[in-house]
N, CA, C and O atoms as CSV, one atom per row, in Angstrom:
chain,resi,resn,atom,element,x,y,z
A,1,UNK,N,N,67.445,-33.911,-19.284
A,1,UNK,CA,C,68.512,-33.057,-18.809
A,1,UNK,C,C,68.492,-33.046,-17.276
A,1,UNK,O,O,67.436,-33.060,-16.643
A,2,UNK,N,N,69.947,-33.016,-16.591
A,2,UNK,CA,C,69.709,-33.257,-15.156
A,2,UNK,C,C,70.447,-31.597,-14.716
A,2,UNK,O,O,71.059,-31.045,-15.630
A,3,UNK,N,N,70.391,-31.073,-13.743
A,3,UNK,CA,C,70.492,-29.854,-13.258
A,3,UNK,C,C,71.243,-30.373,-11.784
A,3,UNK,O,O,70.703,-31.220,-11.072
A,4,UNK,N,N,72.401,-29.818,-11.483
A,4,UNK,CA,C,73.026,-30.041,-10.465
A,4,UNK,C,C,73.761,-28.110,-9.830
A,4,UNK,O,O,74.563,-27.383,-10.416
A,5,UNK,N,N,73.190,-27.932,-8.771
A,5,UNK,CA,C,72.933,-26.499,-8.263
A,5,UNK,C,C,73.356,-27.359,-6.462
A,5,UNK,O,O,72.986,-28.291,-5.747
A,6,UNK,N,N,74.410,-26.170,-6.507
A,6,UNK,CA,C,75.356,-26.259,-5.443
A,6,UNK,C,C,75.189,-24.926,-4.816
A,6,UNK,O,O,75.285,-24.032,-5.657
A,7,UNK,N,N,74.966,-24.497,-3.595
A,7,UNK,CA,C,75.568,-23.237,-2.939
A,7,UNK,C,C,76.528,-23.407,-1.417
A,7,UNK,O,O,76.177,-24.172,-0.519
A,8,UNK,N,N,77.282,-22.884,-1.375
A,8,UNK,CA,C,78.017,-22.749,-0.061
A,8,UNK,C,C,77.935,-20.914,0.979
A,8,UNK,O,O,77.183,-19.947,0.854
A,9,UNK,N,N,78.774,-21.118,1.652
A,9,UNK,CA,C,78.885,-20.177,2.512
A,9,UNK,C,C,80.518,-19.856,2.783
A,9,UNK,O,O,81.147,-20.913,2.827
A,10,UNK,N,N,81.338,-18.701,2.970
A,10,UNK,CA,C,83.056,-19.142,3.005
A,10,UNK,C,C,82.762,-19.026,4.257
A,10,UNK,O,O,81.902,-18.405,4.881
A,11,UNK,N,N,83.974,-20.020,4.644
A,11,UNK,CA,C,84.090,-19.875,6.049
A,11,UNK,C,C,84.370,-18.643,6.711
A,11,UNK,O,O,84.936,-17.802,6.013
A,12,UNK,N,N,83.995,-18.198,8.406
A,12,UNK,CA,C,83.896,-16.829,9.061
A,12,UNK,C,C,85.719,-16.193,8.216
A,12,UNK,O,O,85.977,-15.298,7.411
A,13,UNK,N,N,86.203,-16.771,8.627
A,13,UNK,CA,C,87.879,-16.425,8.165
A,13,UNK,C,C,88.095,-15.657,7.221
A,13,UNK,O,O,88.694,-14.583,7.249
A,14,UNK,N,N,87.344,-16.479,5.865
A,14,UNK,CA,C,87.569,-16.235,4.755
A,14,UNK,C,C,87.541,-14.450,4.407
A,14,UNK,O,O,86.569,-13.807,4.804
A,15,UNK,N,N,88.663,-13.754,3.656
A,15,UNK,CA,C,88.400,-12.164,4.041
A,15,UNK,C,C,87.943,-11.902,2.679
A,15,UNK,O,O,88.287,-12.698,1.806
A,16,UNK,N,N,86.995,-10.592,2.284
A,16,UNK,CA,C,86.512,-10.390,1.011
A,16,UNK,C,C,87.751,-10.559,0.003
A,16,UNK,O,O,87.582,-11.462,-0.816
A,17,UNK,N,N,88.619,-10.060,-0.065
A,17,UNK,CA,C,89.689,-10.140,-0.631
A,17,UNK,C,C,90.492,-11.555,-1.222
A,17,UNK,O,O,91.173,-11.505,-2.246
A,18,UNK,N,N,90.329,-12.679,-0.510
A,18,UNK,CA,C,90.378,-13.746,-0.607
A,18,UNK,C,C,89.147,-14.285,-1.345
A,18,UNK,O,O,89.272,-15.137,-2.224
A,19,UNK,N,N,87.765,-13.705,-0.925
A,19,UNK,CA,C,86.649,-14.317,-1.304
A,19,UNK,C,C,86.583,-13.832,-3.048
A,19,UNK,O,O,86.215,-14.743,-3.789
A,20,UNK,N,N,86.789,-12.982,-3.478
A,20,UNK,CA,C,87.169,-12.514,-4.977
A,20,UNK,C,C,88.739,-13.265,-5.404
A,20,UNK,O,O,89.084,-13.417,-6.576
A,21,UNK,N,N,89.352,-13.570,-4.537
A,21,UNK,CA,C,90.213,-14.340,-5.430
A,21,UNK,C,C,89.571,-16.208,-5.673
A,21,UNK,O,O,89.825,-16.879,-6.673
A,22,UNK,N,N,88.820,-16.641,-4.593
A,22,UNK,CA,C,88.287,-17.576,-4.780
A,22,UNK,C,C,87.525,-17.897,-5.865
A,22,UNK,O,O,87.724,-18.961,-6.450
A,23,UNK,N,N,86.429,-16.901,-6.327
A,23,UNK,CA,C,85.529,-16.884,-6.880
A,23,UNK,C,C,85.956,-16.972,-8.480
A,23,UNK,O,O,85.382,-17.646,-9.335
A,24,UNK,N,N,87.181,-16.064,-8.674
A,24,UNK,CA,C,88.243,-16.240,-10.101
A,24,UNK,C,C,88.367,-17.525,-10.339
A,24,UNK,O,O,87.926,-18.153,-11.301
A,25,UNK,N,N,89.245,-18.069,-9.046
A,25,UNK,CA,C,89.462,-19.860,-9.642
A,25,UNK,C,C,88.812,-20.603,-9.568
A,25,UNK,O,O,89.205,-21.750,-9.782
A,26,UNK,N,N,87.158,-20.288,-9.146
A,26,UNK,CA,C,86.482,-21.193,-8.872
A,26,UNK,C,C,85.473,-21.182,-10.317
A,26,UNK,O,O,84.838,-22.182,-10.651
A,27,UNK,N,N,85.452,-20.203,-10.906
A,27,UNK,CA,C,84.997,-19.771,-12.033
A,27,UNK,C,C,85.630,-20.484,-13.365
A,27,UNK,O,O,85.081,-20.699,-14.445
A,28,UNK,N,N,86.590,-20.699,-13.058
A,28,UNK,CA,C,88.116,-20.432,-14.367
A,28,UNK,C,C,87.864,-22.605,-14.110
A,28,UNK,O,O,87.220,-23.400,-14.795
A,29,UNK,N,N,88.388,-22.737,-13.331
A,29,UNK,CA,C,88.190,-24.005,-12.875
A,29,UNK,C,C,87.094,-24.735,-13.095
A,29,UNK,O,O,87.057,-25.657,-13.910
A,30,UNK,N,N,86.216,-24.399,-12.439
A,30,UNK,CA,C,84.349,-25.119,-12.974
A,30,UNK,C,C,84.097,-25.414,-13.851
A,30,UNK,O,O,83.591,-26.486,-14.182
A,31,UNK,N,N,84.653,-23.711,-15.044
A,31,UNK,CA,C,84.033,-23.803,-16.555
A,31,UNK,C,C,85.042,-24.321,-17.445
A,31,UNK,O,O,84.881,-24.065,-18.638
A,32,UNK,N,N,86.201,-25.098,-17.054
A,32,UNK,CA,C,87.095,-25.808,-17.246
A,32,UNK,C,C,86.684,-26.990,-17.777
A,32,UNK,O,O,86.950,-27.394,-18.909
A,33,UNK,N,N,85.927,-27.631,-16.816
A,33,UNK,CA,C,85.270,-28.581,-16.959
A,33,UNK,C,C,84.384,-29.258,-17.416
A,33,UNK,O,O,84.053,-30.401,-17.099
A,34,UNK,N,N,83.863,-28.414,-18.365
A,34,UNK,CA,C,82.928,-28.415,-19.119
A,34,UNK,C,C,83.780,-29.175,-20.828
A,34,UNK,O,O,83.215,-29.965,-21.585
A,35,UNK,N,N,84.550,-28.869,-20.923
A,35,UNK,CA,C,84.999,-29.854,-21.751
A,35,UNK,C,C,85.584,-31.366,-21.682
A,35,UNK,O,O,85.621,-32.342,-22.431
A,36,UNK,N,N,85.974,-31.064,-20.513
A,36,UNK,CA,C,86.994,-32.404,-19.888
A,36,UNK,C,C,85.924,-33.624,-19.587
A,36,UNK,O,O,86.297,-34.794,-19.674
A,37,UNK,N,N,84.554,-33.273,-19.223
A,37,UNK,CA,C,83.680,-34.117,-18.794
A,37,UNK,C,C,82.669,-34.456,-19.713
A,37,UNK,O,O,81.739,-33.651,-19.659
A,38,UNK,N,N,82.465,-35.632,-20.790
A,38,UNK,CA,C,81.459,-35.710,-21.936
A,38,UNK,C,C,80.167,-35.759,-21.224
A,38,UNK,O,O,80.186,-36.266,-20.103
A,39,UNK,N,N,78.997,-35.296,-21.709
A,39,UNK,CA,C,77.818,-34.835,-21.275
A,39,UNK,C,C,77.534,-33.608,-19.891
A,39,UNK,O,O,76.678,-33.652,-19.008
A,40,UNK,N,N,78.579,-32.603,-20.134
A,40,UNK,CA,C,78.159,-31.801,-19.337
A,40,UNK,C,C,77.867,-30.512,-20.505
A,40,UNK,O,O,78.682,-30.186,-21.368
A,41,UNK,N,N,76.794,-30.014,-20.345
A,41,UNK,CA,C,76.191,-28.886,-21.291
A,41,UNK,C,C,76.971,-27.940,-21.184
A,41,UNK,O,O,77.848,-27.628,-21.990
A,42,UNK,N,N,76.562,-27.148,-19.653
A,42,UNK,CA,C,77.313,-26.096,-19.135
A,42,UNK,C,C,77.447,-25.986,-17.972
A,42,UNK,O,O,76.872,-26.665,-17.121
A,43,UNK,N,N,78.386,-24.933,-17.751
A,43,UNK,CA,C,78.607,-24.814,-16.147
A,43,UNK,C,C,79.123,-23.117,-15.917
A,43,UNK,O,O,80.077,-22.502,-16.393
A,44,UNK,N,N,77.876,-22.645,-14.842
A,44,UNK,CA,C,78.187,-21.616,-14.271
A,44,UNK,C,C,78.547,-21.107,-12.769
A,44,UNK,O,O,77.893,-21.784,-11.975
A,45,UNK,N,N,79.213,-20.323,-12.225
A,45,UNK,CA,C,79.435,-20.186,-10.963
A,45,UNK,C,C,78.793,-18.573,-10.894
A,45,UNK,O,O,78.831,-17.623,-11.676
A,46,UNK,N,N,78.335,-18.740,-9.863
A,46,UNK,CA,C,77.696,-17.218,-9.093
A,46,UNK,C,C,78.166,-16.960,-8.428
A,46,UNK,O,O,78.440,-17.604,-7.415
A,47,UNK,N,N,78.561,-15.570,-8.792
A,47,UNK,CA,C,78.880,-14.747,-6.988
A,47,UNK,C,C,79.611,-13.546,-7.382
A,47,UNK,O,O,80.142,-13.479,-8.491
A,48,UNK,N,N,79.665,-12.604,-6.542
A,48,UNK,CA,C,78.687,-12.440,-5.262
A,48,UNK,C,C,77.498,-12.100,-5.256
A,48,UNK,O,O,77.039,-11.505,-6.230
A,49,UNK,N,N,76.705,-12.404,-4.136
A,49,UNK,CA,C,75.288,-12.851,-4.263
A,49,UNK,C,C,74.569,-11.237,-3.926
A,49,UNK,O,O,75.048,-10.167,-3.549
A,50,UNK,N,N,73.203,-11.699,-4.275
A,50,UNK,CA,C,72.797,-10.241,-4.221
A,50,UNK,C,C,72.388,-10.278,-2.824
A,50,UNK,O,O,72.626,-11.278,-2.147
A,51,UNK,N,N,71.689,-9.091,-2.261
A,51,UNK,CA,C,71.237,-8.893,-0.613
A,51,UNK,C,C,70.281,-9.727,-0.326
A,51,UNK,O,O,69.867,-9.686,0.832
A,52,UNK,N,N,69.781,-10.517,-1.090
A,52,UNK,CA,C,68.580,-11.296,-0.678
A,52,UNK,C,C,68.817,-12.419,-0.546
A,52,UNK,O,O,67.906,-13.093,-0.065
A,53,UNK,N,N,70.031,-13.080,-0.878
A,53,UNK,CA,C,70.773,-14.533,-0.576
A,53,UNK,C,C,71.189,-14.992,0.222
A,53,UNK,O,O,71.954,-14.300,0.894
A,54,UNK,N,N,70.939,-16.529,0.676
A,54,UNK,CA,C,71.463,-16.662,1.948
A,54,UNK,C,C,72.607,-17.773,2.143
A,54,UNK,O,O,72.940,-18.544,3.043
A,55,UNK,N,N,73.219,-17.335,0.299
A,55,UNK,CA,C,74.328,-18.455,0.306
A,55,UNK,C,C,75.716,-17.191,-0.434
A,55,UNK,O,O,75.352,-16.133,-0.949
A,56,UNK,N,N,76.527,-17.400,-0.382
A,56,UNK,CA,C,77.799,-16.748,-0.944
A,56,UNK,C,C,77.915,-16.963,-2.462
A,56,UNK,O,O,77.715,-16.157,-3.371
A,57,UNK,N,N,78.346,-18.455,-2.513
A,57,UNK,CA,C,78.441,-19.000,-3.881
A,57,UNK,C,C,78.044,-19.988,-4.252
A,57,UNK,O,O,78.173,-21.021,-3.596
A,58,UNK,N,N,77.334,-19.924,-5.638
A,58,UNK,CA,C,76.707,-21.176,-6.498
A,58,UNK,C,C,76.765,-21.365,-7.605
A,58,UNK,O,O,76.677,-20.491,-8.467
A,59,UNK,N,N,76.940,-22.663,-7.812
A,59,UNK,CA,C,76.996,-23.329,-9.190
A,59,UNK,C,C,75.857,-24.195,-9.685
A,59,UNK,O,O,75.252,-25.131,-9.163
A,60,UNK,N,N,75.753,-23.559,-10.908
A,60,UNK,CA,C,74.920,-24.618,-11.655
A,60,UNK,C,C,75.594,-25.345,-13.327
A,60,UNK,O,O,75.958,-24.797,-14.367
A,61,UNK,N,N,75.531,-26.426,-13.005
A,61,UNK,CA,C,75.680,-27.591,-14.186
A,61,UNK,C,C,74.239,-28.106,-14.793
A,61,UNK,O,O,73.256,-28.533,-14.188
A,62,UNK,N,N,74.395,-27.972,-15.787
A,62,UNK,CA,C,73.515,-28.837,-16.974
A,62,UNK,C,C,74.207,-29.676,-17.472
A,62,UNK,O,O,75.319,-29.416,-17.931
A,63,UNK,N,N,73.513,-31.209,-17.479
A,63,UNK,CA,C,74.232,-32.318,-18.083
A,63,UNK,C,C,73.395,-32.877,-18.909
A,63,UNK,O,O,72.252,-32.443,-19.051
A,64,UNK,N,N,73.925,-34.055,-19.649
A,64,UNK,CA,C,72.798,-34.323,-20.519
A,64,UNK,C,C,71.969,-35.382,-19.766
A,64,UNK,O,O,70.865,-35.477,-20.302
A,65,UNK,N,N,72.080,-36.040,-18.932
A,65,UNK,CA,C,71.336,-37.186,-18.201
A,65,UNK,C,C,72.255,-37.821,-16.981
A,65,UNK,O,O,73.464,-38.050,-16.934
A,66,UNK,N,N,71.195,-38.015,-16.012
A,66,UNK,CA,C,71.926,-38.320,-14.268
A,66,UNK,C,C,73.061,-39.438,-14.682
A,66,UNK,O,O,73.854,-39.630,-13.760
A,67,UNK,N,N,73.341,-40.299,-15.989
A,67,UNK,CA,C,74.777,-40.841,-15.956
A,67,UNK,C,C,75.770,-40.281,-15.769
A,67,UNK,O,O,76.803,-40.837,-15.398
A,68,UNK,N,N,75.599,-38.652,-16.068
A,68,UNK,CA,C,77.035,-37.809,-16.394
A,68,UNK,C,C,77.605,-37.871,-14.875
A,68,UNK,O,O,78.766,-37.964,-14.474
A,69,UNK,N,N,76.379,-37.789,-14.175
A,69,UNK,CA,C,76.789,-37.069,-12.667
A,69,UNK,C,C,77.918,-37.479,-11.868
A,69,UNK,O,O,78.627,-36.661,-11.281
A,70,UNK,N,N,78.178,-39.243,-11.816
A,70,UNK,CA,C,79.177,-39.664,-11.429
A,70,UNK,C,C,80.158,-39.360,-11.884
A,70,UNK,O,O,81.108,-38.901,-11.250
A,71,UNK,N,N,80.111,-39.590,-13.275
A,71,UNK,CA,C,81.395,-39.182,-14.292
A,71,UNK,C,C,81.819,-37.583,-13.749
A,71,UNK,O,O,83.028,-37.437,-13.567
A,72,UNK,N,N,81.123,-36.617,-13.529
A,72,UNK,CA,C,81.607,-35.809,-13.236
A,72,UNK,C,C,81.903,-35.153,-11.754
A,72,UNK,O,O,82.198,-33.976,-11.548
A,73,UNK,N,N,81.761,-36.137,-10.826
A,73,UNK,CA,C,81.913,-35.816,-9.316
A,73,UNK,C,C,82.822,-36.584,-9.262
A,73,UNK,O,O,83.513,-36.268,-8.293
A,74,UNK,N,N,83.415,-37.848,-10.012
A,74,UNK,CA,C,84.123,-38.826,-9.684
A,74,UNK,C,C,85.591,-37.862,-10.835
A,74,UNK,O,O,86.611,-38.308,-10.309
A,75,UNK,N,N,85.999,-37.038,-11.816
A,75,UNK,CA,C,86.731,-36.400,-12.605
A,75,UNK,C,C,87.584,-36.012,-11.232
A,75,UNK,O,O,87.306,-35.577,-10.115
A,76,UNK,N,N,88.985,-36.488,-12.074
A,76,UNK,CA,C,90.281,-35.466,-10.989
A,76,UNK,C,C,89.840,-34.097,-10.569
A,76,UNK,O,O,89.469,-33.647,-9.484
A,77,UNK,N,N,90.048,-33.382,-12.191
A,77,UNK,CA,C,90.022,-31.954,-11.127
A,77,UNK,C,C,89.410,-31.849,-10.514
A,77,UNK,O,O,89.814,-31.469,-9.415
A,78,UNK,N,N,87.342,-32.188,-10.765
A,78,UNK,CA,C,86.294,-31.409,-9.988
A,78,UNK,C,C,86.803,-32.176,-8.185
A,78,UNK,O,O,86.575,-31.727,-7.061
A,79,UNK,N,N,87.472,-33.334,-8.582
A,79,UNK,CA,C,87.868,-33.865,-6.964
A,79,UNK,C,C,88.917,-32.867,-6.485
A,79,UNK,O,O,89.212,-33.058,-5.306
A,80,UNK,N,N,89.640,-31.736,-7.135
A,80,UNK,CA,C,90.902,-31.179,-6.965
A,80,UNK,C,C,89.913,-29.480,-6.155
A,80,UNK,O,O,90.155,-28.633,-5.295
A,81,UNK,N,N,89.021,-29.742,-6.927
A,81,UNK,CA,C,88.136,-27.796,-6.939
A,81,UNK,C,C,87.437,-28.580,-5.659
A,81,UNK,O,O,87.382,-28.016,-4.566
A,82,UNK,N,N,87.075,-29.487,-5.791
A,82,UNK,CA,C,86.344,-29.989,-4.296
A,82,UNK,C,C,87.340,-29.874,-2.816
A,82,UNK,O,O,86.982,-29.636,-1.663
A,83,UNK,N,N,88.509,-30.105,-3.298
A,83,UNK,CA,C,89.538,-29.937,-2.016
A,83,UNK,C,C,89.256,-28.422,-1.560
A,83,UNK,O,O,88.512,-28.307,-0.587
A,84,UNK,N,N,89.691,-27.401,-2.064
A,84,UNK,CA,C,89.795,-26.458,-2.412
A,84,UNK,C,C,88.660,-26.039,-1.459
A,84,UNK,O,O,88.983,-25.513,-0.394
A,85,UNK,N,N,87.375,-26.223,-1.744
A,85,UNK,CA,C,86.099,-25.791,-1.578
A,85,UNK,C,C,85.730,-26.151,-0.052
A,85,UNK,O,O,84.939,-25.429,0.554
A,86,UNK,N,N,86.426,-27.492,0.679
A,86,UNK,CA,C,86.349,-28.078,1.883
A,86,UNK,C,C,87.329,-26.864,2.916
A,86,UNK,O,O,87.225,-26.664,4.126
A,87,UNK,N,N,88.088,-26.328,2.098
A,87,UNK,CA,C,89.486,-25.556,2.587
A,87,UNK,C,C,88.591,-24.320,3.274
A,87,UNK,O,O,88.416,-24.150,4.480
A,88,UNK,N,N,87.982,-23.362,1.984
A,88,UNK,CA,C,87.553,-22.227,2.657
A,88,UNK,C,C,85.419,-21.799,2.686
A,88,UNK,O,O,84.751,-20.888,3.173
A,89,UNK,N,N,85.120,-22.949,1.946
A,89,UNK,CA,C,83.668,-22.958,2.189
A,89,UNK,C,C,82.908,-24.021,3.234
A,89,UNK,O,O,83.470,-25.116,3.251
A,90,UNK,N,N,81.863,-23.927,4.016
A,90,UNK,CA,C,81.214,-24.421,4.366
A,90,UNK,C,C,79.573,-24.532,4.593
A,90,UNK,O,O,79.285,-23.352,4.392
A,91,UNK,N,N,78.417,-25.134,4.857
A,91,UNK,CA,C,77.391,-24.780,4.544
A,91,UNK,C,C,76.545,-25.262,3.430
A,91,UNK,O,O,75.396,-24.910,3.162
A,92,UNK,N,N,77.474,-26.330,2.677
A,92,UNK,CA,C,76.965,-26.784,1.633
A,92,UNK,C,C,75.476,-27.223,1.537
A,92,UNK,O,O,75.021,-27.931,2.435
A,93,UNK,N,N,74.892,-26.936,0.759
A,93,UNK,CA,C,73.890,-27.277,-0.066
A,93,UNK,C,C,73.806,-27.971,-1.323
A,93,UNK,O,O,74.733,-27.702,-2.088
A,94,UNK,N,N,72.929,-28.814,-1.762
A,94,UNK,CA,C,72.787,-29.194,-3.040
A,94,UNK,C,C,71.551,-30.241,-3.913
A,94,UNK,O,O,71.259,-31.395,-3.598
A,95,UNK,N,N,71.184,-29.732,-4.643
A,95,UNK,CA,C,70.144,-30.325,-5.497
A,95,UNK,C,C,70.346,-30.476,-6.503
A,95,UNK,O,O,70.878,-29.628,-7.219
A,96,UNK,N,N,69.849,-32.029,-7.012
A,96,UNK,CA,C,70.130,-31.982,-8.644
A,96,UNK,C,C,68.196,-32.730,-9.022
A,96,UNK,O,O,67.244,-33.199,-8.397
A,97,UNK,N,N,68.629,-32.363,-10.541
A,97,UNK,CA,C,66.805,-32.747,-10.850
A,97,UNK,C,C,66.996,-32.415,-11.995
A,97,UNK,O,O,66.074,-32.446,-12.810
């Protein structure tokens, strides 16, 4: 099983108000994808983070093995939620294992 864990930061701009509407479609969207993409287990998005975090928002995917990974970074939408994500997050992070 491969584990792919993403966190960002929204950009200074970004206003809480916006940042809860983000977090809806980024939620609704992510776990979207979980069907559209064969060998992805699951997929969750976090947020908002608790006081001890030093990221805004994160996702974690379970797949069944590092083949999926392309298959699923290379998928329209997640390229569509990736636009999206360049728009009002920055700060990216990411590990998979």
């Amino acid at each position: 099983m491969i584990r792919h864990v993403v966190s960002w930061n929204y950009k200074e701009e970004v206003s809480a108000e916006k940042k809860e509407e983000l977090y809806a479609y980024f939620k609704e969207a992510f776990s979207a994808l979980k069907e559209k993409v064969p060998g992805v287990i699951s997929i969750s998005v976090g947020a908002p983070p608790l006081p001890s975090s030093t990221k805004e928002l994160c996702l974690y995917v379970e797949m069944q093995e590092e083949s999926v990974l392309p298959l699923y970074a290379g998928h329209p939408d997640h390229l569509a939620i990736v636009e999206v994500i360049k728009r009002f997050c920055q700060d990216r992070c990411c590990v998979d294992f």
